[in-house]
N, C-alpha and C positions, 0 to 999 in steps of 0.2 A: 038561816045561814048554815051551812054544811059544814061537817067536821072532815079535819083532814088526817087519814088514814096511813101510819108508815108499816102498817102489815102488807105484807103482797098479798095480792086474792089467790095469785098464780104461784108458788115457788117455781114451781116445774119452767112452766116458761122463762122468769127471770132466769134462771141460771142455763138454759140456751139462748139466748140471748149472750150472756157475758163468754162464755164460750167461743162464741160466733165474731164476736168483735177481738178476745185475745189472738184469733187464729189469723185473722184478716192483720195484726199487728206483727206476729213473730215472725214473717219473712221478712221483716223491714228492720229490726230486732237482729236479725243474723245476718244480715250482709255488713249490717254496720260492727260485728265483733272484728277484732283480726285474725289473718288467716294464721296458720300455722308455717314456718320456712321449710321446704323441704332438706331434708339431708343432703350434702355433699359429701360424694365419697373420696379419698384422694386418690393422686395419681401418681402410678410408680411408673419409673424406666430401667427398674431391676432386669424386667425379664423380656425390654424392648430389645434388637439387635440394633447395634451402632454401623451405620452407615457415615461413609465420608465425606465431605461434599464435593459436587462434579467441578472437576481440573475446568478452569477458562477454556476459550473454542480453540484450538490450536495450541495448546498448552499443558508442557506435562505436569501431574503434581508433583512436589519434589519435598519430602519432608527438610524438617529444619535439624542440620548436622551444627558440630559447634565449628567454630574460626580454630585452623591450624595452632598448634602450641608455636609460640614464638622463638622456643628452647630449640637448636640445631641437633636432628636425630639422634646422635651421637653423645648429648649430653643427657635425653631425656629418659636414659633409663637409670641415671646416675641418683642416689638418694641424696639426702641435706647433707650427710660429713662428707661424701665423695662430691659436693656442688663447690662446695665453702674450701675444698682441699684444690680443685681447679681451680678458683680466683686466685687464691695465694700461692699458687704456683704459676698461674697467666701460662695454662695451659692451652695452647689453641692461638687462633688470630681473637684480634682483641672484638671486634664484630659477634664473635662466637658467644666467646665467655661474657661480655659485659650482658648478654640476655638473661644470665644465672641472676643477674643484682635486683631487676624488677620481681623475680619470682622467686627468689628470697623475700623479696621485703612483702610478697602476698601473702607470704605464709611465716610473716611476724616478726623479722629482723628487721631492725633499726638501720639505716648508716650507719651510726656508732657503733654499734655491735659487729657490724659487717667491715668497718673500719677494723675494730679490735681481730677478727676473728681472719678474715682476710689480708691485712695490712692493706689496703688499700685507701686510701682519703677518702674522706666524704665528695668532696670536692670531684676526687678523679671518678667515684662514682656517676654522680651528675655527668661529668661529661664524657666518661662511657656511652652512658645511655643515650644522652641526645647524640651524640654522635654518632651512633649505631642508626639512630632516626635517621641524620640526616643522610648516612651512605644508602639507607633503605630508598629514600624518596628518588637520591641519582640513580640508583639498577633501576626503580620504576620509569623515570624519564627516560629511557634507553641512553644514557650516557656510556660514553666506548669503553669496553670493560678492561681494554688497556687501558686507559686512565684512570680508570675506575681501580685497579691496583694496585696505581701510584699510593693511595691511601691504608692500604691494606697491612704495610709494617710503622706500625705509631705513626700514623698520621691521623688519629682521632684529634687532635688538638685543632688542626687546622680545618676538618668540618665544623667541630663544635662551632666554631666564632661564623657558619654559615647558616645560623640555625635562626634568622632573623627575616632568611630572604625566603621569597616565593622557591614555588620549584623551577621555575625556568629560568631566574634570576639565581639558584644556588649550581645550575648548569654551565653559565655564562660563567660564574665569578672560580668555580671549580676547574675549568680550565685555565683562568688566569694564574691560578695560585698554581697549577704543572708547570705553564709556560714560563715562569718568570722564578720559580721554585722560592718562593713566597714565606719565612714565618709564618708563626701564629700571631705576631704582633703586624706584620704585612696583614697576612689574609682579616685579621679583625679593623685593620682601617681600609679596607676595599668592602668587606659586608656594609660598613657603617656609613662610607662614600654614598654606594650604592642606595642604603634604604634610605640617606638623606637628599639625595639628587632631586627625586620629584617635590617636596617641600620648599624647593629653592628657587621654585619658578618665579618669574617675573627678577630675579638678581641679575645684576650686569655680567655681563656674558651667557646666562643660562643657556638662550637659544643656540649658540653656537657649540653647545656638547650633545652627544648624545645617551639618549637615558638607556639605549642595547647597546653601548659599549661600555662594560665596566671598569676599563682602563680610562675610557672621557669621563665617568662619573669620580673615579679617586683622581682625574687631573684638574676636574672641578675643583674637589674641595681642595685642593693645592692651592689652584688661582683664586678661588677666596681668600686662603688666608694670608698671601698674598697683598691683599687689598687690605686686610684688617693688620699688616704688621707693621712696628714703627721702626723699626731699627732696619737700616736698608738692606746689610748682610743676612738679616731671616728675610725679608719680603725678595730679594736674587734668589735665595735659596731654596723657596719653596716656589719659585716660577721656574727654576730647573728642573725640579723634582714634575711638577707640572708637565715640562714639557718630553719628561721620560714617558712616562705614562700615558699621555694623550695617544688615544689610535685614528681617530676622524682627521680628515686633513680641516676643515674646518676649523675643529677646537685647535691645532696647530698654529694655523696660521692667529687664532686671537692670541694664544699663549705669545708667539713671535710678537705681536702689536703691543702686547703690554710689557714686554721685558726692553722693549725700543722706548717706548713711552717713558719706562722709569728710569730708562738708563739717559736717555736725555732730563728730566726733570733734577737725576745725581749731578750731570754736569752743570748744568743753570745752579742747582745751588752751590755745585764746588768753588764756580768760578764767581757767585757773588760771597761763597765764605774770601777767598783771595785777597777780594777787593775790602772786603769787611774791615773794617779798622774797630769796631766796637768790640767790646769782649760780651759772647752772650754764655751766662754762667747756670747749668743745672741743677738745683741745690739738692743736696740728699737728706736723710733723713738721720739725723744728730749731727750733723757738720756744725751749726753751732755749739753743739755743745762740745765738741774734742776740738774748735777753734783756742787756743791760746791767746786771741787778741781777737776781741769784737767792735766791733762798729755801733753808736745806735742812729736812726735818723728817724725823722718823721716823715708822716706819710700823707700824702694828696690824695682824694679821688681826683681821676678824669675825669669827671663830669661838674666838677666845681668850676674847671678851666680855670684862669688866667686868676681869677680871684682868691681862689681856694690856693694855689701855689703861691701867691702872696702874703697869702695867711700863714702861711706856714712859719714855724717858729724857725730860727736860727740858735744851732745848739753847738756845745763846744764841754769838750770832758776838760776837767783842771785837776789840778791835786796830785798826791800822790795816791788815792784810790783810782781815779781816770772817773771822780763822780761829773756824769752829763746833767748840761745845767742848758734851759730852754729861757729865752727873753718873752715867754710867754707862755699861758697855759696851753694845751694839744692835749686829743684825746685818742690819737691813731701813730703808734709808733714800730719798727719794725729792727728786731738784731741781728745783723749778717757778720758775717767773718770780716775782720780788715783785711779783704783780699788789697794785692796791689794797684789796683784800678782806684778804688777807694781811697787809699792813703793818700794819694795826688792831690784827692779834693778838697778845698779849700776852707779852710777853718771857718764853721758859722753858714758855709755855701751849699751844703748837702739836701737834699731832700726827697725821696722816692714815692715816684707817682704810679699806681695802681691803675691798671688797664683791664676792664675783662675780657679780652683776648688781644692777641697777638695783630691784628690785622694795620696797627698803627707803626708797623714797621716797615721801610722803605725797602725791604729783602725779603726774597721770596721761602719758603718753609713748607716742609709737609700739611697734610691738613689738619691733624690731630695739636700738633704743636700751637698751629693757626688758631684754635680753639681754644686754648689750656688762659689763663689768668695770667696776666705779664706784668713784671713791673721794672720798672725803668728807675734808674737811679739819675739823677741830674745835678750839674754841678752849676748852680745859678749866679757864678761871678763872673763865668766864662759866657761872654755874649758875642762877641766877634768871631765871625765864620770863618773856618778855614775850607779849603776846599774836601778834605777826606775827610772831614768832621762828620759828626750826626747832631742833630741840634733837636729840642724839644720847641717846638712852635706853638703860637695859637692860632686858628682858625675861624672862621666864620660862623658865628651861633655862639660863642665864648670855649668850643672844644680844642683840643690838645691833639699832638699828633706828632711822628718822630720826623725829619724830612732830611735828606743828607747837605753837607752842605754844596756840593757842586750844581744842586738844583737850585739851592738858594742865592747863589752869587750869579744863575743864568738868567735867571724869572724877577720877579717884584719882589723886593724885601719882602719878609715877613716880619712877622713881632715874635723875635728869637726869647726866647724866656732860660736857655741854660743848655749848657753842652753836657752831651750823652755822656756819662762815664761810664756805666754800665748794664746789660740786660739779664735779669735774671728770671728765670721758671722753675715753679711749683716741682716739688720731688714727686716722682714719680712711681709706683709700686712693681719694680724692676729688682728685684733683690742682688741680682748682680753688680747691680748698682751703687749699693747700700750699706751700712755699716755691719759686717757680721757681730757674731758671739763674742770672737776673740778681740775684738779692737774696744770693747767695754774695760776690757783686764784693765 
């Protein structure tokens, strides 16, 4: 068996050999290192030339200047004590001087301070300034600069309340306030017509105004309120007012339709108050209590009908307190004044029937009232009809209902249950109406 040998016979060769194989390794060896980044150097535009960039095709450049000073030449070479010495002397047209109060307040005055220092109100500042706006926006609409100097001595008051409307709409409503030489309290319920008009479409009569006239727009909301007022003397008077104002022949001729309308609805009910024999009585608010003499009675619903008013107790005051005393217990009672109507009724015989609205009366009435909670007083020993009588009935279904009695002596009896003695309604939040301050004393 042979030995094994770890002398080389060769150095020389072993080590060309390993040589030969490191060399054949070290390019595969250096591509795999990373490379190195090269340097970036930076970039200056110190010592580049500034060019501008080319104007659009047919267009010049135009650098950017600032917006004119809003200050009238005249005041803009004036310092702060000589700005603040013009306001409080209302040097100038007031258009002029009120452009000092925004460039005060940019360079640090208050109102208040500008109040103190100018005497001027905070308030009259504000409507300086908008009012300066809105004479600016009439010269821009070419408004006729005669009219346009209708404004020009204290009439900031009456732009100011125009500061709500468009510009074409502060043009229309600017000439109604020359034409018709307008207040401030005029010209602020014509701006306020005006921006309410469009909001009211689909309202009775709308379509018959129009919304470019701002005389039909303030004769609208006249004829509104009109429609919303309960006392006949305000609803004539503001269909007067209505028909000043209106310029459309159209809106004319409705305003005409409705002052016919209600002036026939005033006669129908004059002539059925005439004929009225009932007292209908509107109750205020503390009348019981500055009454000297009350009443008590108990009270029915209507919708008990014929049973429920049966039920009802028979009451009677005795004593020398006037203690009311009931033949039964009640859990619904009501205290009115011993008006005269009242004291007629018959001892034991009283009792008031509650209605939720008005519609069970034989007499025609606005609509509001036609609405309101009514209640009827009834005197239940009076059952024989007379012919101007009002009588409480029952009806068909067990309801109640008031009938006069000339219908009832024409038609089929009914089942008379008590004669009307009186009609009373809920008080009303009319304070003219109402008890003042002084009638407490």
């Amino acid at each position: 068996m042979a030995a094994l040998s770890l002398t080389p016979s060769n150095p020389t060769h072993v080590a060309s050999n390993t040589y030969r194989r490191l060399s054949s390794f070290l390019p595969r060896f250096a591509r795999a290192l990373p490379t190195k980044s090269p340097r970036l150097r930076p970039i200056s535009a110190a010592n580049r030339p500034f060019s501008q960039p080319p104007p659009p095709s047919g267009e010049l450049y135009q650098p950017f200047r600032p917006p004119p000073s809003p200050i009238p030449p005249k005041y803009s070479s004036l310092d702060t004590a000589a700005r603040i010495e013009t306001l409080r002397n209302r040097l100038g047209a007031w258009f002029e001087y009120s452009s000092l109060i925004p460039a005060l307040t940019q360079d640090g005055f208050t109102p208040a301070t500008l109040e103190e220092l100018s005497g001027i109100p905070s308030v009259e500042q504000n409507c300086l300034v908008v009012a300066a706006q809105v004479r600016d926006s009439l010269q821009s609409s070419n408004l006729d600069p005669d009219l346009l100097a209708f404004f020009d001595s204290g009439g900031y008051d009456l732009l100011y309340e125009l500061r709500l409307l468009s510009a074409s709409q502060r043009v229309a409503a600017a000439q109604r306030v020359i034409q018709q030489r307008l207040s401030a309290k005029g010209a602020q319920e014509l701006a306020r017509a005006i921006k309410d008009f469009p909001r009211r479409r689909g309202d009775p009569g709308w379509d018959d105004f129009s919304l470019e006239s701002p005389g039909d727009c303030l004769a609208f909301s006249y004829f509104r309120l009109s429609r919303e007022a309960i006392v006949d003397s305000e609803r004539r008077a503001a269909l007067e007012r209505a028909l000043e104002a209106v310029e459309t022949e159209a809106g004319r001729e409705r305003v005409l339709l409705e002052m016919a309308k209600k002036a026939g609805e005033s006669e129908d009910e004059e002539d059925e108050a005439s004929a009225q024999t009932v007292p209908v009585v509107r109750m205020r608010y503390g009348e019981v209590a500055e009454a000297t003499v009350v009443i008590v009675l108990p009270v029915a619903e209507s919708g008990e009908g014929e049973e429920g008013l049966a039920a009802a107790p028979a009451c009677r005051a005795a004593g020398e307190f006037g203690v009311v005393t009931a033949d039964k217990a009640w859990r619904r009672w009501v205290v009115l004044p011993r008006w005269e109507p009242l004291a007629l009724i018959a001892a034991g015989g009283g009792v008031a029937v509650a209605f939720p609205d008005a519609r069970v009366l034989p007499w025609r009435t606005n609509r509001s009232a036609m609405e309101e909670p009514t209640l009827v007083v009834v005197d239940r020993t009076r059952q024989e009809v007379e012919e101007d009588g009002f009588y409480l009935v029952g009806v068909s279904g067990g309801a109640m209902k008031v009938e006069k009695g000339r219908k009832l002596l024409d038609e089929e009896p009914a089942r008379v249950l008590g004669a009307v003695a009186l009609v009373v309604r809920p008080p009303i939040d009319d304070m003219d109406a109402q008890l003042q301050d002084e009638d407490w004393d």
